[in-house]
N, CA, C and O atoms as CSV, one atom per row, in Angstrom:
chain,resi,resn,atom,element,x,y,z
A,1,UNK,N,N,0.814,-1.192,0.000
A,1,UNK,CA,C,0.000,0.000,0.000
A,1,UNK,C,C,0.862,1.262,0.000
A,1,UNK,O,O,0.439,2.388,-0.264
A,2,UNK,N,N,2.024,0.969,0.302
A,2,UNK,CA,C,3.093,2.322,0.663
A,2,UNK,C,C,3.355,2.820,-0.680
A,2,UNK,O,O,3.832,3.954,-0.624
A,3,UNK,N,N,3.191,2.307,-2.073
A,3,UNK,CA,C,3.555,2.387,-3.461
A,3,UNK,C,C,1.886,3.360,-3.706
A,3,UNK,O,O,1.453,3.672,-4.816
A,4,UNK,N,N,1.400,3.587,-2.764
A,4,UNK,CA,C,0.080,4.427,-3.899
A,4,UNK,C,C,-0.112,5.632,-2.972
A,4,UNK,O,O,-0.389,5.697,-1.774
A,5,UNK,N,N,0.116,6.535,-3.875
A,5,UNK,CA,C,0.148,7.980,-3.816
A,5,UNK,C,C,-0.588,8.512,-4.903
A,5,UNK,O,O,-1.083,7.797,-5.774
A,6,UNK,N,N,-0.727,10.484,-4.863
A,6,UNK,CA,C,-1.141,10.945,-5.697
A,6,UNK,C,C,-0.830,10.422,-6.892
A,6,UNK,O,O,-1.690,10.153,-7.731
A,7,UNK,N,N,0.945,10.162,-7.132
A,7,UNK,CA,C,1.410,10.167,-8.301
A,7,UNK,C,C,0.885,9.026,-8.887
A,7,UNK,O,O,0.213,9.139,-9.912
A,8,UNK,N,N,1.116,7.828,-8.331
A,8,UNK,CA,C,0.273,6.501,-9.238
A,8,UNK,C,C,-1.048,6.935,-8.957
A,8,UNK,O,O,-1.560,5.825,-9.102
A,9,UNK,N,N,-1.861,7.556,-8.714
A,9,UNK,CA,C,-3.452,7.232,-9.196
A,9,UNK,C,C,-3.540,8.236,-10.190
A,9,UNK,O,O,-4.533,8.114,-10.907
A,10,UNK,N,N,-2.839,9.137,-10.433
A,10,UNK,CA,C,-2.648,10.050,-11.273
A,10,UNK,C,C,-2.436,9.329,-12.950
A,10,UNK,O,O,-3.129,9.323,-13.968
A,11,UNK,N,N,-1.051,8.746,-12.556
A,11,UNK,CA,C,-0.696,8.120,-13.459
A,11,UNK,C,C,-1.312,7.073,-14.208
A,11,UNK,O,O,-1.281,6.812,-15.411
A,12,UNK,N,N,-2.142,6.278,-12.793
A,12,UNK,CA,C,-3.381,5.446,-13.460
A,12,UNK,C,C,-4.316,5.796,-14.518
A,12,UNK,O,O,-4.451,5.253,-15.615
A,13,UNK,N,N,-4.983,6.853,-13.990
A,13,UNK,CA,C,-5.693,7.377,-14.836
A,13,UNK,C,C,-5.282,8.279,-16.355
A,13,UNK,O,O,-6.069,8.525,-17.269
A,14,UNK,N,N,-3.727,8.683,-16.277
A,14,UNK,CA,C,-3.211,8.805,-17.581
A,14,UNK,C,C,-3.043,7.805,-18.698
A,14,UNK,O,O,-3.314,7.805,-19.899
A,15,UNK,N,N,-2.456,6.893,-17.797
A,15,UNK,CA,C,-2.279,5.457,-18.860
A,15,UNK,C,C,-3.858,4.910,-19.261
A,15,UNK,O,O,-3.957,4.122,-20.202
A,16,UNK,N,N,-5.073,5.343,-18.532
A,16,UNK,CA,C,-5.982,4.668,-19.302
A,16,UNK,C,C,-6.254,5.600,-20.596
A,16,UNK,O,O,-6.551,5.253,-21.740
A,17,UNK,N,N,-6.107,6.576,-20.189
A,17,UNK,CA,C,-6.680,7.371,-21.378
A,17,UNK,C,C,-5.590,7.716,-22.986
A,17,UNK,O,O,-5.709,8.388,-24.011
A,18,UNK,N,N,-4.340,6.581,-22.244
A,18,UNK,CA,C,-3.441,6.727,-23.609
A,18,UNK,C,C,-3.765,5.357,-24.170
A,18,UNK,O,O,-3.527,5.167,-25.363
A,19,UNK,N,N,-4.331,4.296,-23.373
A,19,UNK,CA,C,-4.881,3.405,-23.983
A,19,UNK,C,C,-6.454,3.246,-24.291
A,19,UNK,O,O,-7.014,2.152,-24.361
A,20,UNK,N,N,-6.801,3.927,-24.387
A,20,UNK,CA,C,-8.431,4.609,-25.127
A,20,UNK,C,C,-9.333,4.171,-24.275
A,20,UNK,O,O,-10.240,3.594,-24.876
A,21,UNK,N,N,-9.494,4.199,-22.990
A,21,UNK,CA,C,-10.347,4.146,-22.146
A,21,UNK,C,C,-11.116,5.329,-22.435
A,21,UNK,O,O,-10.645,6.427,-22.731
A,22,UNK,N,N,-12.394,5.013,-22.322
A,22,UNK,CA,C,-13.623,6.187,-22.350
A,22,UNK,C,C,-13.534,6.309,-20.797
A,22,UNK,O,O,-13.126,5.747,-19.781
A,23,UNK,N,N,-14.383,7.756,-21.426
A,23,UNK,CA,C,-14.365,9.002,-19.817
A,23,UNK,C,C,-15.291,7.894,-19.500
A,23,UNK,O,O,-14.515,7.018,-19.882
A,24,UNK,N,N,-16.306,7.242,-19.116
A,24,UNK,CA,C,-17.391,6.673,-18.495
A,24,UNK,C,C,-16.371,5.818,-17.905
A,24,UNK,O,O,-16.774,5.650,-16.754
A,25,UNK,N,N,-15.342,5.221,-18.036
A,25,UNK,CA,C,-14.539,4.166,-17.387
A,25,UNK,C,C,-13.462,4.707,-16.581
A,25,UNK,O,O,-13.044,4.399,-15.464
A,26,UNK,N,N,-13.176,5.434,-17.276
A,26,UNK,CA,C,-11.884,5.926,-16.505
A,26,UNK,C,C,-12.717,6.678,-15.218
A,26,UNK,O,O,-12.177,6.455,-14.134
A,27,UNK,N,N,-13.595,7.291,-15.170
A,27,UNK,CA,C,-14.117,7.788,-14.317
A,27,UNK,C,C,-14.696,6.782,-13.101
A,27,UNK,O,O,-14.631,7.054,-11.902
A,28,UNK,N,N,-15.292,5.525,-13.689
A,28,UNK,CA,C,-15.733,5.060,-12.667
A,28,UNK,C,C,-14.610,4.012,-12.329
A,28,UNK,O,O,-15.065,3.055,-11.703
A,29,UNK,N,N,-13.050,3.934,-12.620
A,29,UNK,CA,C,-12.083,3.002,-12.113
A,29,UNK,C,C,-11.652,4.289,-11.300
A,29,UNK,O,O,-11.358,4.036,-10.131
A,30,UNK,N,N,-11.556,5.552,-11.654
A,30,UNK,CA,C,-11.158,6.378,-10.848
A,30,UNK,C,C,-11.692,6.302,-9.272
A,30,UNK,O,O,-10.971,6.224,-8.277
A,31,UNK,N,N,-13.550,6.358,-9.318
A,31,UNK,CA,C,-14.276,6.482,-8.129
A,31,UNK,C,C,-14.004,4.945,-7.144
A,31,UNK,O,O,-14.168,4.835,-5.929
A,32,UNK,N,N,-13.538,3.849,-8.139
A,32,UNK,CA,C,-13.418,2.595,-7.025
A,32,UNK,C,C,-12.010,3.129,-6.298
A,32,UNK,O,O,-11.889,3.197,-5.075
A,33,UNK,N,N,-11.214,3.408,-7.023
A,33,UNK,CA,C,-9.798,3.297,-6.330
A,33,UNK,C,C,-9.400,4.756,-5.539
A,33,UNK,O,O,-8.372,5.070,-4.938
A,34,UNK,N,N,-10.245,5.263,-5.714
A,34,UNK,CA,C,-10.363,6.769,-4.636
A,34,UNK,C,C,-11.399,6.096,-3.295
A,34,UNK,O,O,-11.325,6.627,-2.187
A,35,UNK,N,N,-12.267,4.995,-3.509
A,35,UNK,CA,C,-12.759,4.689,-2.060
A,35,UNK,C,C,-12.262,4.101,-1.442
A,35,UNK,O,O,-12.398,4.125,-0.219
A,36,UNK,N,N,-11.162,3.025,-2.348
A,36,UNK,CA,C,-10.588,2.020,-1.569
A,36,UNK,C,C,-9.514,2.970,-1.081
A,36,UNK,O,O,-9.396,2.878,0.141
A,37,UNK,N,N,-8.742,3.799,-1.593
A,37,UNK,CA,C,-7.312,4.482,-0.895
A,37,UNK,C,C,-7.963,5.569,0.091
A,37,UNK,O,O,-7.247,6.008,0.991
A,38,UNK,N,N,-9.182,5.992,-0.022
A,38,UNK,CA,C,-9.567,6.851,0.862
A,38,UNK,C,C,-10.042,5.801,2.026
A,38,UNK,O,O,-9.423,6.240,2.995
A,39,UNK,N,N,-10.595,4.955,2.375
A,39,UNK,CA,C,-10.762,3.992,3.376
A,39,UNK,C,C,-9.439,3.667,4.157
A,39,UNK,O,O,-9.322,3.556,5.378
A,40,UNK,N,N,-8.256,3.510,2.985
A,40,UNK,CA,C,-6.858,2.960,3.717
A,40,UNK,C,C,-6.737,4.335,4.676
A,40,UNK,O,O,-6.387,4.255,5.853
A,41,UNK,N,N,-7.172,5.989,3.823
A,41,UNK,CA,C,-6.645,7.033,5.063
A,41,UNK,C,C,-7.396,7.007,5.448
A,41,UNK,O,O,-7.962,7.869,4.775
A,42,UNK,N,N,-8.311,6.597,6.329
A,42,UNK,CA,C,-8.638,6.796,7.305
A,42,UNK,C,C,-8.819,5.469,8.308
A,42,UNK,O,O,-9.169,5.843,9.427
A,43,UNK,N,N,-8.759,4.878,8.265
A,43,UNK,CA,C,-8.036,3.518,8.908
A,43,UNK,C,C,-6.586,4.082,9.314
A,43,UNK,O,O,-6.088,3.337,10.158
A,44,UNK,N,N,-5.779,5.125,8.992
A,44,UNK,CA,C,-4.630,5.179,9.843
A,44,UNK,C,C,-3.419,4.430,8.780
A,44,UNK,O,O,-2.228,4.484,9.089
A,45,UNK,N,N,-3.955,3.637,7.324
A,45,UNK,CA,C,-2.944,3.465,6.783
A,45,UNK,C,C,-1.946,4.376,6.160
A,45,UNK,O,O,-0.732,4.189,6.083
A,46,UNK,N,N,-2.986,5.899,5.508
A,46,UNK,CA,C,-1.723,6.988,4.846
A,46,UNK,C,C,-1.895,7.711,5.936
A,46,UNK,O,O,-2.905,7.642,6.636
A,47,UNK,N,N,-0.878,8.486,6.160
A,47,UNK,CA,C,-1.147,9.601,6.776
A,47,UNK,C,C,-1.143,11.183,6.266
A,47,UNK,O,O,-0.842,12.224,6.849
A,48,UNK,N,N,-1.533,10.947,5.139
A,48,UNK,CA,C,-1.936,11.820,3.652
A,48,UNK,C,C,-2.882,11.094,3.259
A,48,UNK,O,O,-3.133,9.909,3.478
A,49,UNK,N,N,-3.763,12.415,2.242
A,49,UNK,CA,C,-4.700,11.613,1.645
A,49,UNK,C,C,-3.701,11.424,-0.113
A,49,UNK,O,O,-3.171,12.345,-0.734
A,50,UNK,N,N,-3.730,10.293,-0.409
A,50,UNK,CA,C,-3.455,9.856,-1.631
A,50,UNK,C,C,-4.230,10.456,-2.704
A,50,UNK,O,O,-3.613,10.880,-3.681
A,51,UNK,N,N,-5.295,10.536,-2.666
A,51,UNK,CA,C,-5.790,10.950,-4.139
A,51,UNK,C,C,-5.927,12.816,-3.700
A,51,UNK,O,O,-6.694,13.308,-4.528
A,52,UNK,N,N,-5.664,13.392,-3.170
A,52,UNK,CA,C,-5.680,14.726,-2.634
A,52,UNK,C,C,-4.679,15.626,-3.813
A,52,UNK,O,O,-3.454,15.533,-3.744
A,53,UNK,N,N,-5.324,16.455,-4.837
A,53,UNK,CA,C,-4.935,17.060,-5.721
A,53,UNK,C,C,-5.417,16.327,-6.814
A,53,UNK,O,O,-5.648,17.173,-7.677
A,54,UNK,N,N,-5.651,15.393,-7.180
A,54,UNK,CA,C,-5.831,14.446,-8.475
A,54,UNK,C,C,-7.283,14.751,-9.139
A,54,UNK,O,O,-8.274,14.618,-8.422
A,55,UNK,N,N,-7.398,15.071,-10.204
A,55,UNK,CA,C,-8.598,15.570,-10.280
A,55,UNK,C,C,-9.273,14.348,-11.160
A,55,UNK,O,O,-8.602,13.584,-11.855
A,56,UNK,N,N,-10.598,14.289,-11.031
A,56,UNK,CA,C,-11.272,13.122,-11.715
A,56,UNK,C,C,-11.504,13.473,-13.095
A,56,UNK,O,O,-11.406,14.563,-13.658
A,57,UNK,N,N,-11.866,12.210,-13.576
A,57,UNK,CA,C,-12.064,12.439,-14.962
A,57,UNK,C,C,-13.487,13.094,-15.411
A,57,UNK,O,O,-14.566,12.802,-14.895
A,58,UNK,N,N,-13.354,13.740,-16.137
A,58,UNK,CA,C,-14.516,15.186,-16.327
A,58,UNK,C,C,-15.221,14.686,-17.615
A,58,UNK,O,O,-14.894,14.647,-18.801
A,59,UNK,N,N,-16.467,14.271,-16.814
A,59,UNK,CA,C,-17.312,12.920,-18.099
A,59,UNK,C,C,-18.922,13.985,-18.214
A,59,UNK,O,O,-19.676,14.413,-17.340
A,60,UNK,N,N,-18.922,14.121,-19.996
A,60,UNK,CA,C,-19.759,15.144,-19.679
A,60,UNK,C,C,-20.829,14.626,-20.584
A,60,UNK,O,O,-20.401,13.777,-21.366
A,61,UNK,N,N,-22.347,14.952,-20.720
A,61,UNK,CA,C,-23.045,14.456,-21.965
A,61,UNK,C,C,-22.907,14.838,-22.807
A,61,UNK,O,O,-22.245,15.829,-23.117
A,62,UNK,N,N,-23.652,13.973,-23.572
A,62,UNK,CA,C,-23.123,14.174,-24.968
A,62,UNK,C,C,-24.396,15.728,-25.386
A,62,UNK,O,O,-25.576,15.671,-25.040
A,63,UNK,N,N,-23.974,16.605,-25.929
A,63,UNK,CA,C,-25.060,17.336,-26.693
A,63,UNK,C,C,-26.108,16.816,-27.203
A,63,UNK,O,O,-26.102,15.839,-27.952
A,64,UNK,N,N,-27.263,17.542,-26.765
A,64,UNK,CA,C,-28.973,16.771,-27.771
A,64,UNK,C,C,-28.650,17.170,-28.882
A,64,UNK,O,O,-28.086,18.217,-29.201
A,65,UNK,N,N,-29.103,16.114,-29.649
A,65,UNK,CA,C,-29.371,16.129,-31.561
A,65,UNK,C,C,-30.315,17.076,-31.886
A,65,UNK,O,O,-31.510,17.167,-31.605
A,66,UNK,N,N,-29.344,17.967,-32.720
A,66,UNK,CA,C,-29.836,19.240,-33.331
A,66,UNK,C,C,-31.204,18.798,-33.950
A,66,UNK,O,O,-31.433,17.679,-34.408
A,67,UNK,N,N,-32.048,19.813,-33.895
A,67,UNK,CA,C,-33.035,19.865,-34.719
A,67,UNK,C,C,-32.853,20.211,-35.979
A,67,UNK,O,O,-31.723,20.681,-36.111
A,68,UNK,N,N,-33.605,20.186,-37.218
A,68,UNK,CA,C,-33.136,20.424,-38.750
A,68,UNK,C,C,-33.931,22.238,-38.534
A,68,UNK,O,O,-34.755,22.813,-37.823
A,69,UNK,N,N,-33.179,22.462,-39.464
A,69,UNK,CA,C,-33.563,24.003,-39.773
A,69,UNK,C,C,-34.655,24.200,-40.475
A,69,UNK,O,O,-35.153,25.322,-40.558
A,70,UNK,N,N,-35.284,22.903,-41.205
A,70,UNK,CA,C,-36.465,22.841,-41.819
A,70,UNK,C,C,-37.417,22.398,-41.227
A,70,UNK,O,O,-37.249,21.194,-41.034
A,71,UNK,N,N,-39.118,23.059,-40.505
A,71,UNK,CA,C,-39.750,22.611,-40.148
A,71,UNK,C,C,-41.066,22.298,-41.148
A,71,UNK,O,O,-41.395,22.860,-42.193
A,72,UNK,N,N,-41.600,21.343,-40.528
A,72,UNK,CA,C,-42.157,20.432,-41.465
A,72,UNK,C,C,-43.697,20.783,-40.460
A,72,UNK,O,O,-43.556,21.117,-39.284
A,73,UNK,N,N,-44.569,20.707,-40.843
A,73,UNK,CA,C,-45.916,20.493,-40.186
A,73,UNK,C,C,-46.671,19.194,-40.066
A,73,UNK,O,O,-46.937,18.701,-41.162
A,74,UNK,N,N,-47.073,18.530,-39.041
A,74,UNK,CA,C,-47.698,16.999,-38.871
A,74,UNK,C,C,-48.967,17.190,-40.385
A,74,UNK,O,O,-49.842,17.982,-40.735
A,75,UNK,N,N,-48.343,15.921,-40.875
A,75,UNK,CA,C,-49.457,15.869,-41.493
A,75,UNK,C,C,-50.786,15.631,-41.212
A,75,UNK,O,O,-51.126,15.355,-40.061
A,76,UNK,N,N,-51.952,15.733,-42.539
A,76,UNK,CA,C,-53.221,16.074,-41.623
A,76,UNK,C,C,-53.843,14.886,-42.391
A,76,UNK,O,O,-53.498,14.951,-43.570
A,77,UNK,N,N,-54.593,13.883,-42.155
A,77,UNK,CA,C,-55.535,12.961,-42.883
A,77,UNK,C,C,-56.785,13.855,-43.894
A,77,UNK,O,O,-57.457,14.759,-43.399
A,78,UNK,N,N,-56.902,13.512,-45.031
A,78,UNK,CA,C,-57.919,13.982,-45.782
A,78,UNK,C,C,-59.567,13.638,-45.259
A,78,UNK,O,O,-60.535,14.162,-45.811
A,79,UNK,N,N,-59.665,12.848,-44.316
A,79,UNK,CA,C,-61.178,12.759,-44.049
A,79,UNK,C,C,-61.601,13.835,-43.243
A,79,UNK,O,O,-60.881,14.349,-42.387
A,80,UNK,N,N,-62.984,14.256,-43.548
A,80,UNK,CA,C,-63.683,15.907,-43.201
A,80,UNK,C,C,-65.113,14.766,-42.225
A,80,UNK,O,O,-66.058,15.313,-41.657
């Protein structure tokens, strides 16, 4: 446990994203391994917080699908 610091969870999360991890993953391997190292500080294992400065991965939606510039009116059935 003495090997994980800012710098490897940092680094974790660099190497996923040079190996094409999507933000939806990298983000949520980020949130497991920030509970488990945040549990070790406070149990008394760091006496730092390890992930303290590391910023998460910034997972955003996707934009709504444009509407067309052409509007069209519902069509109407011919029966009166």
């Amino acid at each position: 446990m003495s090997t994980f610091d800012h710098k490897f969870v940092d680094g974790f999360i660099r190497t996923m994203e040079r190996n094409g991890a999507g933000l939806a993953t990298q983000s949520h391997c980020f949130d497991q391994v920030k509970s488990v190292l945040l549990d070790a500080y406070r149990l008394g294992i760091y006496t730092a917080d390890p992930v303290l400065g590391v910023p998460a991965p910034n997972v955003r939606s996707p934009p709504p699908p444009r509407s067309s510039a052409t509007y069209a009116p519902p069509a109407t059935t011919g029966s009166s």
